[in-house]
C-alpha positions as CSV (number, residue, x, y, z in Angstrom):
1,X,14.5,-15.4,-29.1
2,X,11.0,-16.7,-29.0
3,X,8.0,-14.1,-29.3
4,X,6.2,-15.8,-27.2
5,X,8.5,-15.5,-24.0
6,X,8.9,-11.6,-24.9
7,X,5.3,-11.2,-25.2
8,X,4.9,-12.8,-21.2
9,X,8.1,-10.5,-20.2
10,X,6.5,-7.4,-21.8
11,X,3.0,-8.6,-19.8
12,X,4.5,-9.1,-16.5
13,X,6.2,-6.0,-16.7
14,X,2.8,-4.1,-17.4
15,X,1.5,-5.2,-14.6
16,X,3.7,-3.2,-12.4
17,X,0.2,-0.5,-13.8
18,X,-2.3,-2.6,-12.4
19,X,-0.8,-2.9,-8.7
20,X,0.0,0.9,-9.5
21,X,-3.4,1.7,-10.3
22,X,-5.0,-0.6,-7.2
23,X,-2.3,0.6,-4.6
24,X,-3.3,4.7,-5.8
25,X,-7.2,3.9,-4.7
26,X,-6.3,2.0,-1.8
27,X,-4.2,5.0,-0.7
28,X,-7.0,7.3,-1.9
29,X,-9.6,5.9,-0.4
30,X,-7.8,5.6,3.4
31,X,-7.0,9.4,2.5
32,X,-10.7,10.3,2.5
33,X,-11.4,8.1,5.2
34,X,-9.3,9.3,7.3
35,X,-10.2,13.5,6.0
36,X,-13.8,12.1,7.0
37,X,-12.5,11.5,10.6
38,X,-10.3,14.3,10.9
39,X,-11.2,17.1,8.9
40,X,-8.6,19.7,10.3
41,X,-5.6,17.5,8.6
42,X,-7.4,17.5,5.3
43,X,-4.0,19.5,4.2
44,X,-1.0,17.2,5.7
45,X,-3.0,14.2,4.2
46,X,-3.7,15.8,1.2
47,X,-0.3,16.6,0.1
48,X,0.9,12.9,1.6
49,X,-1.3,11.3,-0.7
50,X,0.0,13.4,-3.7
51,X,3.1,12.5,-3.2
52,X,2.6,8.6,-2.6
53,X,0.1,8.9,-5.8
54,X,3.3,10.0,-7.5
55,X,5.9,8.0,-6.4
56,X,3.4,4.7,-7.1
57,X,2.4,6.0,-10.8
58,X,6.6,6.6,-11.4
59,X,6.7,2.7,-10.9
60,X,3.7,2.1,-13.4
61,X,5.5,4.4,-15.8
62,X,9.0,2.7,-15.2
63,X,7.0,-0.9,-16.0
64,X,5.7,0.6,-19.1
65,X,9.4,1.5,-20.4
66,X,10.5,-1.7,-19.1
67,X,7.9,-3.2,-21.3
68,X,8.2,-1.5,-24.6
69,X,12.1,-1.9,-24.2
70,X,11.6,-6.0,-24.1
71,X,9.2,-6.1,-27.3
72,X,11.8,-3.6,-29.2
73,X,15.1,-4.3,-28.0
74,X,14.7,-8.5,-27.9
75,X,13.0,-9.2,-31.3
């Protein structure tokens, strides 16, 4: 197969990191917005925000090994 069509595979599949890495500070930053307007649910948003940081950096991970797996598996 040609390199240069696994190189763009392996780069479209990183990017799942960057939308991973811009959706965790949009979700951070509307966390502390919204502690800054209510500070009595700091806790309930708090651990909301955890877990959609999670869930988001699973998917950058899952890109990564999607990645990897094109370059080493299709050369």
């Amino acid at each position: 197969m040609n390199t240069t069509l696994i190189a763009i595979g392996a780069a479209i599949a990183v990017l799942t990191g960057a939308a991973a890495g811009i959706s965790i500070g949009m979700a951070t930053s509307k966390a502390v917005e919204s502690i800054a307007r209510q500070p009595e649910a700091e806790g309930k948003i708090s651990r909301t925000l955890i877990l959609g940081c999670a869930l988001a950096e699973a998917t950058a991970i899952y890109g990564f090994v999607i990645a990897v797996l094109i370059i080493f598996m299709l050369k």
